[in-house]
N, CA, C and O atoms as a Tripos MOL2 file, in Angstrom:
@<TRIPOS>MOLECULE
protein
  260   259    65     0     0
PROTEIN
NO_CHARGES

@<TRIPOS>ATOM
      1 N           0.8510   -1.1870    0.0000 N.3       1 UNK1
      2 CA          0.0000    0.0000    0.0000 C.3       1 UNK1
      3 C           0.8890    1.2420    0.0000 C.2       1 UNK1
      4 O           1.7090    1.4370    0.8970 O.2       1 UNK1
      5 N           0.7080    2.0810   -1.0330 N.am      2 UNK2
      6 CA          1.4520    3.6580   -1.1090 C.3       2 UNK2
      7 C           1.4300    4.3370    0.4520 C.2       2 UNK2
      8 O           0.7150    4.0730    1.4190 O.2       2 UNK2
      9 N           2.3490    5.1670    0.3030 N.am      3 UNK3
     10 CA          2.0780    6.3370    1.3470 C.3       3 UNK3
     11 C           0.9920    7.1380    1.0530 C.2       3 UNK3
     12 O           0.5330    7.3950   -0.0600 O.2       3 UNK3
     13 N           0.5000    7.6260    2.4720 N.am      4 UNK4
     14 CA         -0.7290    8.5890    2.4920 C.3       4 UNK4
     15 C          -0.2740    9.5100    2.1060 C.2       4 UNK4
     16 O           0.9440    9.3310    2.0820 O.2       4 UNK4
     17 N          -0.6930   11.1070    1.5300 N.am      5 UNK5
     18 CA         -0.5070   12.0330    1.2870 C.3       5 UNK5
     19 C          -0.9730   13.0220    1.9920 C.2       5 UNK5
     20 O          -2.1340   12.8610    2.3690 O.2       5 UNK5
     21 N          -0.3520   14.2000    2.3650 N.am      6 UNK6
     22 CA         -0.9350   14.8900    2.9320 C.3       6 UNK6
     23 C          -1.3310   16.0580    2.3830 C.2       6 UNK6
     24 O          -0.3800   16.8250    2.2250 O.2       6 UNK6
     25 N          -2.8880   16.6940    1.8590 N.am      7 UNK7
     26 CA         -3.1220   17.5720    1.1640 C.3       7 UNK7
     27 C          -2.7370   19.0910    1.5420 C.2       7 UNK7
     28 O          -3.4460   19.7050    2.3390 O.2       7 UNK7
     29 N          -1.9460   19.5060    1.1330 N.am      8 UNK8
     30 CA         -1.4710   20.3040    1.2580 C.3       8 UNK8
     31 C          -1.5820   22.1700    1.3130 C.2       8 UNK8
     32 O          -0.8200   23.0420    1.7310 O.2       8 UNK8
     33 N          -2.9450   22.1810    0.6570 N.am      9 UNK9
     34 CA         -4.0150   23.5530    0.2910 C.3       9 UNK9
     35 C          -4.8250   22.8810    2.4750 C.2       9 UNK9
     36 O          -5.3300   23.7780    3.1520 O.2       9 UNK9
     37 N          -4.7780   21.8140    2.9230 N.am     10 UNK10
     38 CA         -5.4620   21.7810    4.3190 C.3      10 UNK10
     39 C          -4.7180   21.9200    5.1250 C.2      10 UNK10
     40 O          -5.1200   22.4400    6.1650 O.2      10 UNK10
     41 N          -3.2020   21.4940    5.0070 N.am     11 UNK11
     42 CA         -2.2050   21.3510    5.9790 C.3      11 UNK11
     43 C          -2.1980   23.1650    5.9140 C.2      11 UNK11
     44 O          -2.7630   23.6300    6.9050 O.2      11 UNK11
     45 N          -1.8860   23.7940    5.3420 N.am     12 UNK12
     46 CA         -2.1030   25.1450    5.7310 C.3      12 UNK12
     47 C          -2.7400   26.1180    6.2800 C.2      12 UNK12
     48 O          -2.2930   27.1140    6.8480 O.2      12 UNK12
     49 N          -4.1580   25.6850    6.0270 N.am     13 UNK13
     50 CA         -5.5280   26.3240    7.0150 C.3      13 UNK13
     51 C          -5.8900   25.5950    8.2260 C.2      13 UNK13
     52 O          -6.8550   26.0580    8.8340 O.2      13 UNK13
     53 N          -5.5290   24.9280    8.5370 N.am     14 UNK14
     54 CA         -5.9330   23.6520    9.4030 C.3      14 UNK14
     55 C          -4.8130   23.4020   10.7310 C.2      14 UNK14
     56 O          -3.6870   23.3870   10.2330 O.2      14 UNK14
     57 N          -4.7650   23.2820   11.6380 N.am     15 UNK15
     58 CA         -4.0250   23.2210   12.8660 C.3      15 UNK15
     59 C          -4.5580   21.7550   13.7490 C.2      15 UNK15
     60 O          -5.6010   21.9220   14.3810 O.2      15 UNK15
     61 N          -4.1740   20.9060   13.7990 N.am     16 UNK16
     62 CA         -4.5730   19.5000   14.9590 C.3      16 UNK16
     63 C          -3.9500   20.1420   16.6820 C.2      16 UNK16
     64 O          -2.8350   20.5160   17.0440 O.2      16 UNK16
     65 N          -5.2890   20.0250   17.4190 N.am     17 UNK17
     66 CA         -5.1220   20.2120   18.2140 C.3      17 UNK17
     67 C          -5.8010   18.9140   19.4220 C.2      17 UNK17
     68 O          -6.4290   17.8810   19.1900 O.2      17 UNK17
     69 N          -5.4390   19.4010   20.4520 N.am     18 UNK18
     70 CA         -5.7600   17.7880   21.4450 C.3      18 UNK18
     71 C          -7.3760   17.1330   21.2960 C.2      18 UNK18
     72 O          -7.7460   15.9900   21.5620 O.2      18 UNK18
     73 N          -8.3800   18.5910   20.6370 N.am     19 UNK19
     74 CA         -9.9130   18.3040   20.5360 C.3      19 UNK19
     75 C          -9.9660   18.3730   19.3510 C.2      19 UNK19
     76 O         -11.0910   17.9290   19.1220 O.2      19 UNK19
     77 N          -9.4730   18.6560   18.3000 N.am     20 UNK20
     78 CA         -9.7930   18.3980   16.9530 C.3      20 UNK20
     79 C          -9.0130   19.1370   15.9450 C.2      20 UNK20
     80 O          -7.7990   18.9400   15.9980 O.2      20 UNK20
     81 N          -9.5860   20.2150   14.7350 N.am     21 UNK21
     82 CA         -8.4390   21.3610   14.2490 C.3      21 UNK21
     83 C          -9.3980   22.6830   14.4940 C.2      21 UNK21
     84 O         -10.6040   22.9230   14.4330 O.2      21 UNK21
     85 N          -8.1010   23.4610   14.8280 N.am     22 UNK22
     86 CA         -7.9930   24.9560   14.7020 C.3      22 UNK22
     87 C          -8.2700   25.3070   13.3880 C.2      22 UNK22
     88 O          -7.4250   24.9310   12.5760 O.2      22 UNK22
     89 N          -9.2750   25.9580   12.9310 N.am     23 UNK23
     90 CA         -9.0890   27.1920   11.9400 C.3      23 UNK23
     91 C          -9.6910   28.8100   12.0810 C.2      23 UNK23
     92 O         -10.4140   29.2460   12.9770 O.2      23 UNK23
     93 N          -9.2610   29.3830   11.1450 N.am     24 UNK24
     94 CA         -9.5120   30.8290   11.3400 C.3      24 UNK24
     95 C         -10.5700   31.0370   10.4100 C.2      24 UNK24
     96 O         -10.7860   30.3390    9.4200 O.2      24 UNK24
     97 N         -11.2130   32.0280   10.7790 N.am     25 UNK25
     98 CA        -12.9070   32.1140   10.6430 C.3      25 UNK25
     99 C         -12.6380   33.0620    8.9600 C.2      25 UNK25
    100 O         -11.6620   33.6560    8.5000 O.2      25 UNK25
    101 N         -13.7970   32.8480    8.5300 N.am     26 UNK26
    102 CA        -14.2820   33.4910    7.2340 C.3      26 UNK26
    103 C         -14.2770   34.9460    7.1300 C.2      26 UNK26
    104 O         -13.5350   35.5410    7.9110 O.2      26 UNK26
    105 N         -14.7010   35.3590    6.6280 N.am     27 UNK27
    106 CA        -15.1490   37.1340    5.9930 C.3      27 UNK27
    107 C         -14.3310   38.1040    6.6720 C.2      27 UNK27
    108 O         -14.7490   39.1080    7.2490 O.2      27 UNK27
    109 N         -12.9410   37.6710    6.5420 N.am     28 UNK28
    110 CA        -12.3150   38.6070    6.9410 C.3      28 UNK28
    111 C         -10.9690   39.4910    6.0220 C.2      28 UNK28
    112 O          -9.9790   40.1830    6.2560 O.2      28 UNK28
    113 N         -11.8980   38.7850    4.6160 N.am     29 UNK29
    114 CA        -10.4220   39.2850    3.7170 C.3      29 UNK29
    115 C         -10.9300   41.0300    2.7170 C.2      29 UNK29
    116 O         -10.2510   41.8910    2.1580 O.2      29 UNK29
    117 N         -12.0890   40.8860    2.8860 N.am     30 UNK30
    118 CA        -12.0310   42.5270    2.1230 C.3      30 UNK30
    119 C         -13.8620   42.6020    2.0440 C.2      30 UNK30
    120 O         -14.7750   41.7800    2.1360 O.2      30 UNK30
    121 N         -13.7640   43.8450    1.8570 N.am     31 UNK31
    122 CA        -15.4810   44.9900    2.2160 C.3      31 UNK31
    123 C         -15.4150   44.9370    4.0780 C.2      31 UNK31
    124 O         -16.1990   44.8600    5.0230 O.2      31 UNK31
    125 N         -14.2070   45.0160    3.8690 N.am     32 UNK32
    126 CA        -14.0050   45.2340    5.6810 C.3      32 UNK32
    127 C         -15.0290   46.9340    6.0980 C.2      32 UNK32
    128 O         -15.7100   46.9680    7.1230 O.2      32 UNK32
    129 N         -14.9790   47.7890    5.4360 N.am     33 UNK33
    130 CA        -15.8580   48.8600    5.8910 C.3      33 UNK33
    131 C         -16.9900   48.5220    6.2470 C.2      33 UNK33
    132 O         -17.1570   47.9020    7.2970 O.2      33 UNK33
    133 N         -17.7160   48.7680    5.6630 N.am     34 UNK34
    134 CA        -19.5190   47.6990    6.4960 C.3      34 UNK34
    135 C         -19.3520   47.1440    7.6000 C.2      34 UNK34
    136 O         -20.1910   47.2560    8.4930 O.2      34 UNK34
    137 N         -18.5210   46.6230    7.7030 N.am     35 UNK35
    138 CA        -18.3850   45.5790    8.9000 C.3      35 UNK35
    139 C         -18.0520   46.0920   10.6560 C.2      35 UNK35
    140 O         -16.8530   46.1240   10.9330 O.2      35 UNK35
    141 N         -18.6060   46.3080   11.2980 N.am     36 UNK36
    142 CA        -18.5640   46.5460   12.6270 C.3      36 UNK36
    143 C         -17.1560   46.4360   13.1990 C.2      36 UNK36
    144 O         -16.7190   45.3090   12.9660 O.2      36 UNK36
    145 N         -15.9220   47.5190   14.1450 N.am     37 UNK37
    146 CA        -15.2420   47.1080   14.4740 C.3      37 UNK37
    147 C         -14.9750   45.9870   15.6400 C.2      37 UNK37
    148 O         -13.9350   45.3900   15.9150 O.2      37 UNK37
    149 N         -16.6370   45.8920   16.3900 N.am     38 UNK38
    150 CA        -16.3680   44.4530   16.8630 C.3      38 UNK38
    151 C         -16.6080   43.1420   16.2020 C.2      38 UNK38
    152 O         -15.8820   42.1800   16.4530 O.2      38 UNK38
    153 N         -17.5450   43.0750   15.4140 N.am     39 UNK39
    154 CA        -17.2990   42.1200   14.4430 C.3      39 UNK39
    155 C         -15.8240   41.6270   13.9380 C.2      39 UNK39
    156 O         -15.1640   40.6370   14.2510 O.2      39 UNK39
    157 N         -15.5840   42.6270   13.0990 N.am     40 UNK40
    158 CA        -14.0630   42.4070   13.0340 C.3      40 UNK40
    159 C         -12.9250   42.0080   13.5270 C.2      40 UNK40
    160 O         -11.9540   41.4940   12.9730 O.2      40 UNK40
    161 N         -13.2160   42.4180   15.1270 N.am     41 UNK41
    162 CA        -12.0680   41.9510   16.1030 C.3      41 UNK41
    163 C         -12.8610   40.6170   16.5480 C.2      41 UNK41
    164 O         -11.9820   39.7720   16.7190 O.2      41 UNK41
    165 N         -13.7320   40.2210   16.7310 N.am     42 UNK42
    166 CA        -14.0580   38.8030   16.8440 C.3      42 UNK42
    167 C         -13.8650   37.8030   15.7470 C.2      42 UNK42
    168 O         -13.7540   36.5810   15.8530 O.2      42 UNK42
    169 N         -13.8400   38.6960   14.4630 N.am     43 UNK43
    170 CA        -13.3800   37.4890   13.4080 C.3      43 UNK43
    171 C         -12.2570   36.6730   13.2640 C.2      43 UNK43
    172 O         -11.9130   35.7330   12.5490 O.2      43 UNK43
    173 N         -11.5180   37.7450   14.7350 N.am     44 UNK44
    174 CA         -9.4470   37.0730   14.7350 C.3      44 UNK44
    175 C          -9.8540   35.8930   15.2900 C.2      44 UNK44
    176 O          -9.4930   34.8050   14.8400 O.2      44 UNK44
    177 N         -10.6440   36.0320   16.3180 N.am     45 UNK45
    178 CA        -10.1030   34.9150   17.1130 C.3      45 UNK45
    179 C         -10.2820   33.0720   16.0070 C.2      45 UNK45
    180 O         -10.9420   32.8120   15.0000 O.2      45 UNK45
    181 N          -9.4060   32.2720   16.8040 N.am     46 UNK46
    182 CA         -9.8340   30.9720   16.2020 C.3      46 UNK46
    183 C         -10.5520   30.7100   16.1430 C.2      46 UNK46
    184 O         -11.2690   31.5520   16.6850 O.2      46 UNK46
    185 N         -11.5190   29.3780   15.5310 N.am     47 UNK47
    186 CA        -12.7430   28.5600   15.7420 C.3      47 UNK47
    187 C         -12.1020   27.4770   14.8970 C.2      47 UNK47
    188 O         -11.3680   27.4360   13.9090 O.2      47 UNK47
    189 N         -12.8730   26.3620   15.9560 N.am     48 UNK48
    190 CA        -12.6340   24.8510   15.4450 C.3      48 UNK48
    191 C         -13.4330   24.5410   14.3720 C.2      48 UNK48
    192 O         -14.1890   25.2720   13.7330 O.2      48 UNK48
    193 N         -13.0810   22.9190   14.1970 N.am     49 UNK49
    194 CA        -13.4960   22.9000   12.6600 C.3      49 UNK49
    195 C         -15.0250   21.8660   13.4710 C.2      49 UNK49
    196 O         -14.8470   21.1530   14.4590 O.2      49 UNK49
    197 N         -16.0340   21.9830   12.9690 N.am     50 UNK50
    198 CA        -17.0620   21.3160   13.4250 C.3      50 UNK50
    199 C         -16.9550   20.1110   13.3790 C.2      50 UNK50
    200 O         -15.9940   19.6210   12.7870 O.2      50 UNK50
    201 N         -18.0840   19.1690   14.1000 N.am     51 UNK51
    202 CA        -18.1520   17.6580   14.3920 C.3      51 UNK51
    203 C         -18.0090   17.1590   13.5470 C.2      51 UNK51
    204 O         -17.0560   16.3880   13.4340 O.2      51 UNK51
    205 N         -19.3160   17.4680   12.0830 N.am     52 UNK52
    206 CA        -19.7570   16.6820   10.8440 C.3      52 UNK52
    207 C         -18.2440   16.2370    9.8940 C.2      52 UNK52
    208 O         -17.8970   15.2710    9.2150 O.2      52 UNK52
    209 N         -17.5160   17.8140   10.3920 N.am     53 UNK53
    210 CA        -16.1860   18.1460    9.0440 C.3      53 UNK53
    211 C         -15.2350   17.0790    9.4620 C.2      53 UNK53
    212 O         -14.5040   16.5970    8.5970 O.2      53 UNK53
    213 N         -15.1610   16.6540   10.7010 N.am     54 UNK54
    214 CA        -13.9620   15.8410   11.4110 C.3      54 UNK54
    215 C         -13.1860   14.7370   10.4200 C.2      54 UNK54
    216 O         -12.0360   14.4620   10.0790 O.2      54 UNK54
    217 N         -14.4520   14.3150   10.1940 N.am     55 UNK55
    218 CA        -14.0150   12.4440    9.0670 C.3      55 UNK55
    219 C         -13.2540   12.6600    7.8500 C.2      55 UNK55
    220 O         -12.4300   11.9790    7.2380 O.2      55 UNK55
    221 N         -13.9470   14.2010    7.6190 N.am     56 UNK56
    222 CA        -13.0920   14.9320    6.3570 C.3      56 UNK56
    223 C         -11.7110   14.9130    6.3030 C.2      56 UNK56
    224 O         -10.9530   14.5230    5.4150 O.2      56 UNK56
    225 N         -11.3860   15.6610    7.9900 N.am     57 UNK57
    226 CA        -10.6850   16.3380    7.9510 C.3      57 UNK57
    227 C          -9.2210   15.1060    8.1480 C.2      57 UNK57
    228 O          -8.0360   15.3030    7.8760 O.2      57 UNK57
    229 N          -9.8920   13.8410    8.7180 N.am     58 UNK58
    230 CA         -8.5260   12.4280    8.2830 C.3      58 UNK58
    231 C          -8.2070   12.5280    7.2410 C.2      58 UNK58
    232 O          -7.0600   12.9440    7.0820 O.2      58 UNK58
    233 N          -8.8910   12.2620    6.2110 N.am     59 UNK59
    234 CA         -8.6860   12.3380    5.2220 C.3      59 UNK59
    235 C          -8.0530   13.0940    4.2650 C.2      59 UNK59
    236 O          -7.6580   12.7770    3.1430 O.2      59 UNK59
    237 N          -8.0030   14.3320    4.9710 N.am     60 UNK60
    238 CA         -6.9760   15.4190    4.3950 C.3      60 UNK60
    239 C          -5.9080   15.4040    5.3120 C.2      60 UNK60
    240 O          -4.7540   15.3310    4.8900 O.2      60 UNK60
    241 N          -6.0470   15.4380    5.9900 N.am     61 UNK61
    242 CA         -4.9680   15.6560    6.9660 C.3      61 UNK61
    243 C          -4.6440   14.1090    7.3520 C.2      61 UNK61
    244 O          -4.9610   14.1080    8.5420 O.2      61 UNK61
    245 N          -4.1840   12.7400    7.0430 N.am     62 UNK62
    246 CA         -3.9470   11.5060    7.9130 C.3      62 UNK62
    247 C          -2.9700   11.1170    8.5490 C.2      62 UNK62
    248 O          -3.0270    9.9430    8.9150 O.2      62 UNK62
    249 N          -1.6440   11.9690    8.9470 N.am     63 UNK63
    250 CA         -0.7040   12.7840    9.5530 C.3      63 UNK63
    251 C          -1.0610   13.0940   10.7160 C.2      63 UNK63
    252 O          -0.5040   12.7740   11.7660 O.2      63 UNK63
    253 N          -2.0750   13.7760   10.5620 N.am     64 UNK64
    254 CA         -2.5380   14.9080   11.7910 C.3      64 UNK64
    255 C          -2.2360   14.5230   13.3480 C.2      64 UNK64
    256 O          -1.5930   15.1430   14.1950 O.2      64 UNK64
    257 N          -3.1180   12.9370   13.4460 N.am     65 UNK65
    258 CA         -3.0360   12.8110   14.6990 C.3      65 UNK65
    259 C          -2.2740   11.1310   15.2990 C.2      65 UNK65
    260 O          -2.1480   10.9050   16.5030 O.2      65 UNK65
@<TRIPOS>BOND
     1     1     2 1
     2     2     3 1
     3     3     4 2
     4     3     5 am
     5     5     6 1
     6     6     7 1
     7     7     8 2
     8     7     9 am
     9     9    10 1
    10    10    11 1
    11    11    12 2
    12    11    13 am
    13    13    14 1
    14    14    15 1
    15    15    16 2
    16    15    17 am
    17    17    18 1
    18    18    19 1
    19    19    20 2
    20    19    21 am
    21    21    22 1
    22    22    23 1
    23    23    24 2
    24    23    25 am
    25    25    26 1
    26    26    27 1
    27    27    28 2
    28    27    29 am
    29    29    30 1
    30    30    31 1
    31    31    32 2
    32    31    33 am
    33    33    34 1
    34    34    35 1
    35    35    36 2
    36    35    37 am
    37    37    38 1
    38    38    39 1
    39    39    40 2
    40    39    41 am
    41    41    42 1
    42    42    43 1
    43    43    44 2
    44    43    45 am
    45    45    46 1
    46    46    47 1
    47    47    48 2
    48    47    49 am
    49    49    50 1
    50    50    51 1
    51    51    52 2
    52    51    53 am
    53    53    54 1
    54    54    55 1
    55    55    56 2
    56    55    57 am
    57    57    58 1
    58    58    59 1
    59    59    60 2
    60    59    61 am
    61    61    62 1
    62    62    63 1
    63    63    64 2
    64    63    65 am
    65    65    66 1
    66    66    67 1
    67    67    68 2
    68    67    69 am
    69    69    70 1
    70    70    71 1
    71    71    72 2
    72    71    73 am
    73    73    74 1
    74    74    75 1
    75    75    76 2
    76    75    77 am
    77    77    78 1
    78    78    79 1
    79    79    80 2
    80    79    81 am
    81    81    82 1
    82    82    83 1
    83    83    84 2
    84    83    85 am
    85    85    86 1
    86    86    87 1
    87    87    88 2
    88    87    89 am
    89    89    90 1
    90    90    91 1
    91    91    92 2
    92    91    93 am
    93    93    94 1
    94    94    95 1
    95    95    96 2
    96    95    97 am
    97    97    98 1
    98    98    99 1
    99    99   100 2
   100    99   101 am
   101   101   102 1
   102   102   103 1
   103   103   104 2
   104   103   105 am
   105   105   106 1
   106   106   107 1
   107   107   108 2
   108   107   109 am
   109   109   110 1
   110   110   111 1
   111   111   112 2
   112   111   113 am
   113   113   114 1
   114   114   115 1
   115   115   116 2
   116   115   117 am
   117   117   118 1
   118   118   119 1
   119   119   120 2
   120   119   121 am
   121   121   122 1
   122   122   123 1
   123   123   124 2
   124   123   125 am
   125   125   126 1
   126   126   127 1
   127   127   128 2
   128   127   129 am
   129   129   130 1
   130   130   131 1
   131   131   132 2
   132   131   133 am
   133   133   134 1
   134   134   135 1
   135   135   136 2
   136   135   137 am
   137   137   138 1
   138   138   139 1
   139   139   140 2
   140   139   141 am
   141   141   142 1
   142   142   143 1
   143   143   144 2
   144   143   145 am
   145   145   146 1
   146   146   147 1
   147   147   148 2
   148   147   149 am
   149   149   150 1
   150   150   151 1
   151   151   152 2
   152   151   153 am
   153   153   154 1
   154   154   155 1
   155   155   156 2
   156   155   157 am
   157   157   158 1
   158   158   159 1
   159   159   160 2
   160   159   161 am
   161   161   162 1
   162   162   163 1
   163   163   164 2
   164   163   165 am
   165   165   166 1
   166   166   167 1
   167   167   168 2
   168   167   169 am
   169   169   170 1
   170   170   171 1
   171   171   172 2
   172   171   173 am
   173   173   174 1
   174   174   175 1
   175   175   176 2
   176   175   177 am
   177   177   178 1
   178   178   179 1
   179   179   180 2
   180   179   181 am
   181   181   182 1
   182   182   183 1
   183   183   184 2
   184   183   185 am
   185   185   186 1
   186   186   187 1
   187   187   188 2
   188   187   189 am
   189   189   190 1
   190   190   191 1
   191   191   192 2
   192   191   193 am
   193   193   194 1
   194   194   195 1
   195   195   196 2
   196   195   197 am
   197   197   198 1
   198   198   199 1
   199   199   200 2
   200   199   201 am
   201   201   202 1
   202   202   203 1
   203   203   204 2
   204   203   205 am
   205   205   206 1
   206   206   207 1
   207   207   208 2
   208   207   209 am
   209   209   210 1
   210   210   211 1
   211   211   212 2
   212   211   213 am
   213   213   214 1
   214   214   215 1
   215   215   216 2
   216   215   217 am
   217   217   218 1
   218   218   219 1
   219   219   220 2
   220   219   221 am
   221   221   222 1
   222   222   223 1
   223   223   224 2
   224   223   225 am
   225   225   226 1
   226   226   227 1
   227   227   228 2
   228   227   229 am
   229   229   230 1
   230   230   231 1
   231   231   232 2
   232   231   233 am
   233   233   234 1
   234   234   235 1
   235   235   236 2
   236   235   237 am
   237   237   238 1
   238   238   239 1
   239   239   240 2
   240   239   241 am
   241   241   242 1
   242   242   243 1
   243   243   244 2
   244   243   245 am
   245   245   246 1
   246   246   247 1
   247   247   248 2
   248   247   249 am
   249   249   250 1
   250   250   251 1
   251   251   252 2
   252   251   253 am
   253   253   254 1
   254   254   255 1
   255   255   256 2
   256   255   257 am
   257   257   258 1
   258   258   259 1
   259   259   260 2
@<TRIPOS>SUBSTRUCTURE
     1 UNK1         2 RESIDUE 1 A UNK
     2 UNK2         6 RESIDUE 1 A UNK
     3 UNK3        10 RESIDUE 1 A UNK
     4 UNK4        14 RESIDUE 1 A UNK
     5 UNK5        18 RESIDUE 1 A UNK
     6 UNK6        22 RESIDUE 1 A UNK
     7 UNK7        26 RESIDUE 1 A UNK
     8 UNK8        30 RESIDUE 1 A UNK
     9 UNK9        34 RESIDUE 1 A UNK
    10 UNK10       38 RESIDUE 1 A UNK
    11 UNK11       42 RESIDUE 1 A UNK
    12 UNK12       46 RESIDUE 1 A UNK
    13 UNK13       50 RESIDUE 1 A UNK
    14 UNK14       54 RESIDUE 1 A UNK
    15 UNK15       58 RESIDUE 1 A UNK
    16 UNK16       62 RESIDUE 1 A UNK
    17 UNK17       66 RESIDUE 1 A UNK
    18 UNK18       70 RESIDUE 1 A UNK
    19 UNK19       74 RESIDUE 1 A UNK
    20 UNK20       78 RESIDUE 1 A UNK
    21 UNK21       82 RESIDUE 1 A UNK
    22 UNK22       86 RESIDUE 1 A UNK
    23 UNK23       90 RESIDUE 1 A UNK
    24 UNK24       94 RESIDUE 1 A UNK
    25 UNK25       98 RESIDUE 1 A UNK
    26 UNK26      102 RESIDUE 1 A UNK
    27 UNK27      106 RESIDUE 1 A UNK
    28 UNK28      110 RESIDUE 1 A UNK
    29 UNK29      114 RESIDUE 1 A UNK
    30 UNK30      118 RESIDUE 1 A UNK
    31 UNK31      122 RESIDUE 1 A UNK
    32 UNK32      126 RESIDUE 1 A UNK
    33 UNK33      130 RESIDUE 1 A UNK
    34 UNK34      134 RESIDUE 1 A UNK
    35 UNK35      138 RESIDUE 1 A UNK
    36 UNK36      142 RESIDUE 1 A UNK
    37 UNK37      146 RESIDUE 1 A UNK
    38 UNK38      150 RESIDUE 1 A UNK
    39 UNK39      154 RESIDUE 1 A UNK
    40 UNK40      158 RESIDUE 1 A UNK
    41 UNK41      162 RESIDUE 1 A UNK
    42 UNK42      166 RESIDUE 1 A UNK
    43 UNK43      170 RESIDUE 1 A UNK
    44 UNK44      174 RESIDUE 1 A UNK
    45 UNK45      178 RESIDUE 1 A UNK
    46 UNK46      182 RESIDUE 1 A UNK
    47 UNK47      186 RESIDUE 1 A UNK
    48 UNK48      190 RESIDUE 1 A UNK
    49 UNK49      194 RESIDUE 1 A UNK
    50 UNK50      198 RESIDUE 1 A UNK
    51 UNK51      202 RESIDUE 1 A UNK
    52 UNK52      206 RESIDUE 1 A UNK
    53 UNK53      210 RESIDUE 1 A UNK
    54 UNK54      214 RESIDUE 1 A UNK
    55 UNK55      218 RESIDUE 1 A UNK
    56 UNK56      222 RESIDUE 1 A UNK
    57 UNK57      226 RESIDUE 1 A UNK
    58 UNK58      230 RESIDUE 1 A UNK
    59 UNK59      234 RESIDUE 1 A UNK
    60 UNK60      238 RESIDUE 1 A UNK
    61 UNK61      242 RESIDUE 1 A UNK
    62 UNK62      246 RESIDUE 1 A UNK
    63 UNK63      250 RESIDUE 1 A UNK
    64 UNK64      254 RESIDUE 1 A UNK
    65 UNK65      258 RESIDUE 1 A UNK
């Protein structure tokens, strides 16, 4: 059986952590005006990757853990 691969466009957005992966949240790359400066400063923080995405996320990542 080949080696696994590790996709590489996920290994970059994606962080394994002891509960699952780290990623950084959406709508934060431009029409930043509209957007509330607390909105904005809440968009830094991290957020994990949800339950459903997990099985995915072996699969891209099978390294990870």
């Amino acid at each position: 059986m080949p080696k696994l691969k590790t996709k590489r466009a996920a290994a970059k957005r994606f962080r394994p952590t002891a509960n699952g992966f780290k990623r950084a949240q959406s709508h934060r790359r431009h029409i930043l005006t509209k957007k509330s400066s607390k909105r904005k400063r809440q968009l830094r923080a991290p957020a994990m990757v949800s339950k459903p995405d997990l099985a995915r996320m072996d699969s891209l990542l099978p390294h990870a853990k």
